[in-house]
C-alpha positions in Angstrom: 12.8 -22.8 33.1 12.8 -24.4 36.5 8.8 -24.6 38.5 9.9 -22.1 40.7 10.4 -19.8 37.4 7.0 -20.9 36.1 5.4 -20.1 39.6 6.7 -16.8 39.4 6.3 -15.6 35.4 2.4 -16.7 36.6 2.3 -15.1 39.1 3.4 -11.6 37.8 1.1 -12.3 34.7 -1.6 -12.6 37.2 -0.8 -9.9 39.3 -0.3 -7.7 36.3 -4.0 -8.8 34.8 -5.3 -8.4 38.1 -4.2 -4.4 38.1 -5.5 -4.5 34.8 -9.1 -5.5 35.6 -8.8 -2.9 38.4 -8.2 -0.1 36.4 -11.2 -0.6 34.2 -14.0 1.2 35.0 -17.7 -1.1 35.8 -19.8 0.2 32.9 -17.4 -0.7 30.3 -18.7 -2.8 27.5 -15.3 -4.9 27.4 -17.3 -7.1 24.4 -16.8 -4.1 22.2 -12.9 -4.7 22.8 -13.2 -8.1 22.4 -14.9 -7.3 19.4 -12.5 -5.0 17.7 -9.3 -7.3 18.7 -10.7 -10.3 17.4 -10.8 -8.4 14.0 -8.1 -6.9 13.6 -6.1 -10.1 14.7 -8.2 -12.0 12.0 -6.8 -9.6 9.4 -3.4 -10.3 10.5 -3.5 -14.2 10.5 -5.7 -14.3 7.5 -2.9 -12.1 5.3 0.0 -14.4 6.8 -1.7 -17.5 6.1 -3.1 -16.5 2.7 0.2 -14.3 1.5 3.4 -15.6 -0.3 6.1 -14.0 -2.0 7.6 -16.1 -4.4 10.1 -15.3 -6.9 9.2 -15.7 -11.0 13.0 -15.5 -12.1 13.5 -11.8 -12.5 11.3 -10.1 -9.7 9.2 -11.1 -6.0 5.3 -11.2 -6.8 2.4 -12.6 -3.9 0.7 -16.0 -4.9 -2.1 -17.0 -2.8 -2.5 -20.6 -1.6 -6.2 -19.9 -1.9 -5.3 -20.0 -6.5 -4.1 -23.3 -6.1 -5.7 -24.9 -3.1 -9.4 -23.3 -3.7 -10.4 -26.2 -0.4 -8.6 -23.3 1.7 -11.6 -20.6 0.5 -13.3 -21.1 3.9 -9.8 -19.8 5.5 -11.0 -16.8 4.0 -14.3 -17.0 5.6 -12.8 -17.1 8.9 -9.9 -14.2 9.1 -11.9 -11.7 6.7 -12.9 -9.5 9.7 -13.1 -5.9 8.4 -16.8 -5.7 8.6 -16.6 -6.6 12.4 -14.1 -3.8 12.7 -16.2 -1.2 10.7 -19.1 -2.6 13.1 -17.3 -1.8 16.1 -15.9 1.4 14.2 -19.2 2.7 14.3 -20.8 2.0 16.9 -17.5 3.3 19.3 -17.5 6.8 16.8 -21.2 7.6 17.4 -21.1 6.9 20.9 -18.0 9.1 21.1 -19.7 12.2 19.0 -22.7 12.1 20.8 -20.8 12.1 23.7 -18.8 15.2 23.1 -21.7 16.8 21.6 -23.2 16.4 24.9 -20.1 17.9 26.6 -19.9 20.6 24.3 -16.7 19.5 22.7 -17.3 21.0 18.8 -17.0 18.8 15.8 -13.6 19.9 14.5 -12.1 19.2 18.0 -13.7 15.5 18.0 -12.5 15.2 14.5 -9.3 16.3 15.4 -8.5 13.5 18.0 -9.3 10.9 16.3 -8.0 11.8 13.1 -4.4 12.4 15.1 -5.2 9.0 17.1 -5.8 7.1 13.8 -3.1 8.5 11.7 0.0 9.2 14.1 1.4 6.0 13.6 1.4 6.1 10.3 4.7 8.4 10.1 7.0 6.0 10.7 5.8 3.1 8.1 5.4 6.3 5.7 9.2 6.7 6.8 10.5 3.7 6.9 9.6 2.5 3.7 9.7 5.7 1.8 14.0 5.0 2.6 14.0 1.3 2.0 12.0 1.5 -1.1 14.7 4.5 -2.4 17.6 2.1 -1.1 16.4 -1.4 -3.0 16.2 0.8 -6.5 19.7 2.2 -6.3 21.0 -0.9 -4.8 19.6 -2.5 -8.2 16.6 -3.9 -7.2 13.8 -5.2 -9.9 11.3 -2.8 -10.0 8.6 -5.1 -10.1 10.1 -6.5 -6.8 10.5 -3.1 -5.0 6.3 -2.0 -6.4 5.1 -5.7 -4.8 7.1 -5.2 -1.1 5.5 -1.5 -0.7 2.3 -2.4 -2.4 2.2 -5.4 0.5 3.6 -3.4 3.3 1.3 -0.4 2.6 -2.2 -2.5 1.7 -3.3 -1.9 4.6 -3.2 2.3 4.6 -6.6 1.8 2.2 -8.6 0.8 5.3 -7.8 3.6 7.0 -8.4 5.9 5.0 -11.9 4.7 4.2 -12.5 4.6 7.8 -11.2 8.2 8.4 -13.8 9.0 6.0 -16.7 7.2 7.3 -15.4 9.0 11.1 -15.3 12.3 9.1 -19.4 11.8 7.9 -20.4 10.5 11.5 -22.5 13.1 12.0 -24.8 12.2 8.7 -24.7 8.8 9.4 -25.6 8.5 13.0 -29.0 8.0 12.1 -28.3 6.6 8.5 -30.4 3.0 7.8 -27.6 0.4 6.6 -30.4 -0.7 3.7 -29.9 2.7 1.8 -25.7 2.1 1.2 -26.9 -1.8 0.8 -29.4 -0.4 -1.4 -26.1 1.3 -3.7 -23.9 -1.7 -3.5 -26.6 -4.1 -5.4 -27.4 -1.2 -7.7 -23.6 -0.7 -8.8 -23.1 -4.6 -8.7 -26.4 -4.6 -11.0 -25.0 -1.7 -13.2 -21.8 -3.8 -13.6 -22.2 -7.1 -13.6 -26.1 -7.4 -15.1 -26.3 -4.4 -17.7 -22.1 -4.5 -18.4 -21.5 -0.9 -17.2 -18.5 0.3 -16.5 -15.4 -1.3 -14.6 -15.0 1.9 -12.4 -18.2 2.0 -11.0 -17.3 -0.8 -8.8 -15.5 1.7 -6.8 -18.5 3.6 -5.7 -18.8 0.1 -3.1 -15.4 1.4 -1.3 -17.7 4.0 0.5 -20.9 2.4 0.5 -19.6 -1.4 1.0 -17.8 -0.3 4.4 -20.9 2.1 5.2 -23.6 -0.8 5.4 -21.3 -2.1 8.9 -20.2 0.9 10.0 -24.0 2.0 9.8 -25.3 -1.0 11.7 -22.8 0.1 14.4 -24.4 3.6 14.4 -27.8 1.2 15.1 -26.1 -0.6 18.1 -25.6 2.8 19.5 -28.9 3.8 18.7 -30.3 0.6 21.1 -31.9 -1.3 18.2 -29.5 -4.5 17.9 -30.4 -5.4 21.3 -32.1 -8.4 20.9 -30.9 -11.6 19.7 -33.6 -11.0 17.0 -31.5 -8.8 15.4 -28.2 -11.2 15.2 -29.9 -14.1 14.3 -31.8 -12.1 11.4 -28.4 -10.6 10.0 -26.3 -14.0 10.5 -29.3 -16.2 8.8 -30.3 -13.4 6.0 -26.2 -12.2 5.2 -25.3 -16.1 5.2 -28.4 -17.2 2.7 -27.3 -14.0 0.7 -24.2 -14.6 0.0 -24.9 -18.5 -0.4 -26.9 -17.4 -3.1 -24.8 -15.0 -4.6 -22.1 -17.3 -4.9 -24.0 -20.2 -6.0 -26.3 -18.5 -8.8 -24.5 -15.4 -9.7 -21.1 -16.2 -10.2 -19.2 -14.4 -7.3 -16.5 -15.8 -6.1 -16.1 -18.1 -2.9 -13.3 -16.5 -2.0 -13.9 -13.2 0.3 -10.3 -12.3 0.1 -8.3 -11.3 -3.4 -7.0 -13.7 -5.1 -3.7 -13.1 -7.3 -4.4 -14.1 -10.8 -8.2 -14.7 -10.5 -10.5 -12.3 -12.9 -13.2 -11.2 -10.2 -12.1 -10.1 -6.9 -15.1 -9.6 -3.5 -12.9 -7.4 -1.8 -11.1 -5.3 -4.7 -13.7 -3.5 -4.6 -16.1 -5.0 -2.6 -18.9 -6.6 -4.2 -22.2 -7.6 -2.8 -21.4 -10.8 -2.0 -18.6 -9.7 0.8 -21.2 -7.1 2.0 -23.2 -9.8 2.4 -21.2 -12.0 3.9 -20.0 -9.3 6.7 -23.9 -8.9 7.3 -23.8 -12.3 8.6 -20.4 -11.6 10.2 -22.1 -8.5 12.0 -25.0 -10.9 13.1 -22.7 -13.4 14.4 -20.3 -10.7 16.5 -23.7 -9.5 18.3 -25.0 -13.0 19.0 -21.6 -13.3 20.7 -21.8 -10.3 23.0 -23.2 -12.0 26.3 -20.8 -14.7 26.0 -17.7 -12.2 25.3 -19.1 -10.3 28.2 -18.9 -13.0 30.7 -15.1 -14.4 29.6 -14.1 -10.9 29.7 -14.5 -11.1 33.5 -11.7 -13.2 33.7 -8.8 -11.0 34.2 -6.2 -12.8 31.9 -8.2 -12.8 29.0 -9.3 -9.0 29.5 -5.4 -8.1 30.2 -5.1 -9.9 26.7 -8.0 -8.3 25.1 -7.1 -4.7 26.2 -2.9 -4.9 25.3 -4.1 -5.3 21.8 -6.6 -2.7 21.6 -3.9 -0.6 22.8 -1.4 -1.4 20.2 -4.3 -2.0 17.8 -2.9 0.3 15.0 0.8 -0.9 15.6 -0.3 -4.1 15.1 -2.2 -3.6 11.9 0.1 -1.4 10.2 3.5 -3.7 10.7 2.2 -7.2 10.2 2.8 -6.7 6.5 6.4 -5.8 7.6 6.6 -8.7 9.9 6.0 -11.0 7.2 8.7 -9.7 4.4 10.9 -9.0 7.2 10.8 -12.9 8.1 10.7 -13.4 4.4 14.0 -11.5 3.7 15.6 -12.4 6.8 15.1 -16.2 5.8 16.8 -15.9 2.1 20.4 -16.1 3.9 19.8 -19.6 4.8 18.3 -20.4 1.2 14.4 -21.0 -0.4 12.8 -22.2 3.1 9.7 -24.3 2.9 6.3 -22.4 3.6 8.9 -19.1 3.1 9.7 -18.7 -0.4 8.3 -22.0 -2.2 5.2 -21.8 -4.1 2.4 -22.4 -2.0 0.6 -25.0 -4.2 0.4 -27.9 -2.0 -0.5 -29.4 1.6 3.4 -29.1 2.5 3.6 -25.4 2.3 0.6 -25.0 4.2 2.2 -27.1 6.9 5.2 -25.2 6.6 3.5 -21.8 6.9 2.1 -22.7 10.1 5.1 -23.4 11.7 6.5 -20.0 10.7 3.5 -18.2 12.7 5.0 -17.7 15.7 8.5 -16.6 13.7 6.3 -13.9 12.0 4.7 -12.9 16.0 8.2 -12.8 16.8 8.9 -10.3 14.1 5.9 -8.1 14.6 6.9 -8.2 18.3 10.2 -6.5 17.4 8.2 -4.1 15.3 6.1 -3.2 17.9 8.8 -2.4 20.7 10.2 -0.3 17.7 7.3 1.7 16.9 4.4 1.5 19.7 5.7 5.0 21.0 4.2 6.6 17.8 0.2 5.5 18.6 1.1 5.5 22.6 1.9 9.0 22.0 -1.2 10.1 20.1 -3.3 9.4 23.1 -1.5 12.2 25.2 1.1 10.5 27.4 1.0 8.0 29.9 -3.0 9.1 30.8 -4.2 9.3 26.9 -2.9 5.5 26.7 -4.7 4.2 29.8 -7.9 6.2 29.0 -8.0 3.7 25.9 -9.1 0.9 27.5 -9.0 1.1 31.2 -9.0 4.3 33.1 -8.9 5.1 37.3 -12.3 6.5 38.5 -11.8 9.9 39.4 -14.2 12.3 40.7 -15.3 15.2 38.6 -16.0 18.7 40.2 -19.8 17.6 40.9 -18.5 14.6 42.3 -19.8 11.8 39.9 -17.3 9.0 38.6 -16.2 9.6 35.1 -17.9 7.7 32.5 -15.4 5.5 30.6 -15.9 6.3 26.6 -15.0 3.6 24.1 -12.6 5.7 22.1 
């Protein structure tokens, strides 16, 4: 590309940020986005740095780098994120239903739009691999190979229904203190681990694990993670926690699964993860001011806001990004970092220079698929009332008051 090509591609990215930053209203915590894109795009790189389908001689299974490479574990550390987005979950859900509650909206109609907002985009991975899962089993396909490519391109559907529930019981939670579903997770790890109860239990944590975050975000609504105080208490008390935990009790390093491994934090959570996204939690509001003031730059908030629009698309294709490059890559034979075992510091080399193959790929799926969330905001005016919305008078003559949605 010649400098007068560069001049002018920065030009219209600047131009374009510039409307951007124009669009969005004053009073908008833009932290709060910079919060919620930061998580789910630490989901995304964590599962393609961490994932591998490798092939055992009859059938595709995942093998984790972290099994044979436990030095990694602090990868896991770093792109484990889901607290931060139940954080920001929660505190955007009970700003939004107090909101409408002031407005009059009822609580089926609140419900409603996010439910349809959350769950729209869904249809098409439903879709897409209810056919290629039917078309790999008559083609002949291992079935062990066909259960591990929908089990991976569909992991991510168990998020969201836990946080559809969590939206569903806003209401009773809006004033719930995070120490009571803290409170159930030690007594079920307890139950399990100390007095050898039953396996099952463990998923009693699904609900209450997630709750403890999304319930500190009903507190930042609630004005009581204001001060640094708070942050510093979380990030010091969750980090010591789960230091401890680790250490002493025997839970594993790792907060990711780990194919092969006996004990799994995440699957489902144990303590030690919901203490470790305690001091996640503390961490995302000691970062607020600072997020705050780089938001004002208009590239970076153009950034920020084009994920949180595609936010859903984003999480719900990666997964297909990946085995898409995967597949794609078997016509020119076992490709390093692609198909090889990931055992060693080559692979992981390797798999870093596939990144931007697999952004490529999710690129693709995005263009393909974006219309499905674009169009459970309403149109052209439900997108841009996302993230940035024009101020337009109401019938009193007051601005509108931009909602984190």
């Amino acid at each position: 590309m010649t400098d007068i090509g560069v001049r002018r591609l920065r030009h219209a990215v600047l131009r374009g940020a510039d409307r951007i930053g124009t669009a969005t209203p004053a009073d908008r915590d833009r932290a709060v986005d910079a919060l919620r894109a930061a998580a789910v795009l630490g989901v995304v790189l964590g599962h393609w740095l961490v994932t591998a389908l490798v092939s055992d001689g009859h059938a595709l299974r995942t093998a984790s780098p972290l099994k044979d490479m436990p030095w990694l574990t602090p990868v896991s550390w770093m792109f484990q994120t889901l607290a931060v987005f139940f954080l920001v979950g929660g505190h955007v859900a009970t700003r939004g239903y107090v909101s409408a509650r002031a407005r009059g909206v009822p609580y089926h109609r609140w419900l409603t739009g996010r439910l349809t907002r959350l769950f729209k985009p869904v249809v098409a991975v439903l879709g897409l691999w209810t056919i290629a899962a039917l078309a790999l089993l008559l083609s002949g396909t291992e079935f062990g190979t066909v259960r591990t490519l929908v089990k991976l391109a569909l992991s991510p559907l168990w998020f969201l229904v836990v946080f559809a529930a969590l939206t569903a019981a806003t209401p009773l939670l809006t004033r719930l203190n995070p120490l009571w579903p803290l409170a159930v997770v030690l007594h079920v790890d307890l139950v399990r681990f100390g007095l050898g109860g039953p396996s099952w239990l463990g998923w009693v944590n699904v609900a209450a694990g997630w709750m403890v975050p999304y319930t500190l975000g009903a507190a930042w609504t609630r004005g009581e993670l204001e001060g640094r105080r708070a942050g510093w208490v979380l990030l010091g008390c969750g980090a010591a926690a789960t230091a401890a935990l680790v250490a002493f009790a025997g839970y594993p390093a790792s907060m990711v699964g780990v194919p092969g491994e006996g004990m799994s934090n995440l699957d489902p959570p144990t303590l030690a993860v919901v203490t470790f996204g305690l001091a996640q939690c503390g961490l995302a509001l000691l970062l607020r001011e600072r997020l705050r003031h780089a938001m004002r730059r208009p590239v970076a908030w153009a950034a920020v806001a084009l994920v949180n629009l595609s936010a859903m698309t984003i999480f719900l294709w990666h997964q297909t990004a990946l085995m898409a490059t995967t597949a794609t890559g078997l016509l020119a034979g076992r490709l390093p970092g692609l198909h090889t075992r990931p055992d060693g510091l080559d692979w992981v080399g390797a798999r870093l220079l596939w990144l931007p193959v697999f952004v490529l790929a999710l690129a693709v799926c995005w263009a393909a698929f974006r219309c499905g969330e674009q169009g459970a905001r309403g149109g052209r005016r439900g997108r841009r009332s996302r993230v940035v919305r024009a101020h337009q008078p109401s019938g009193r003559g007051t601005a509108a008051k931009a909602r984190h949605v």
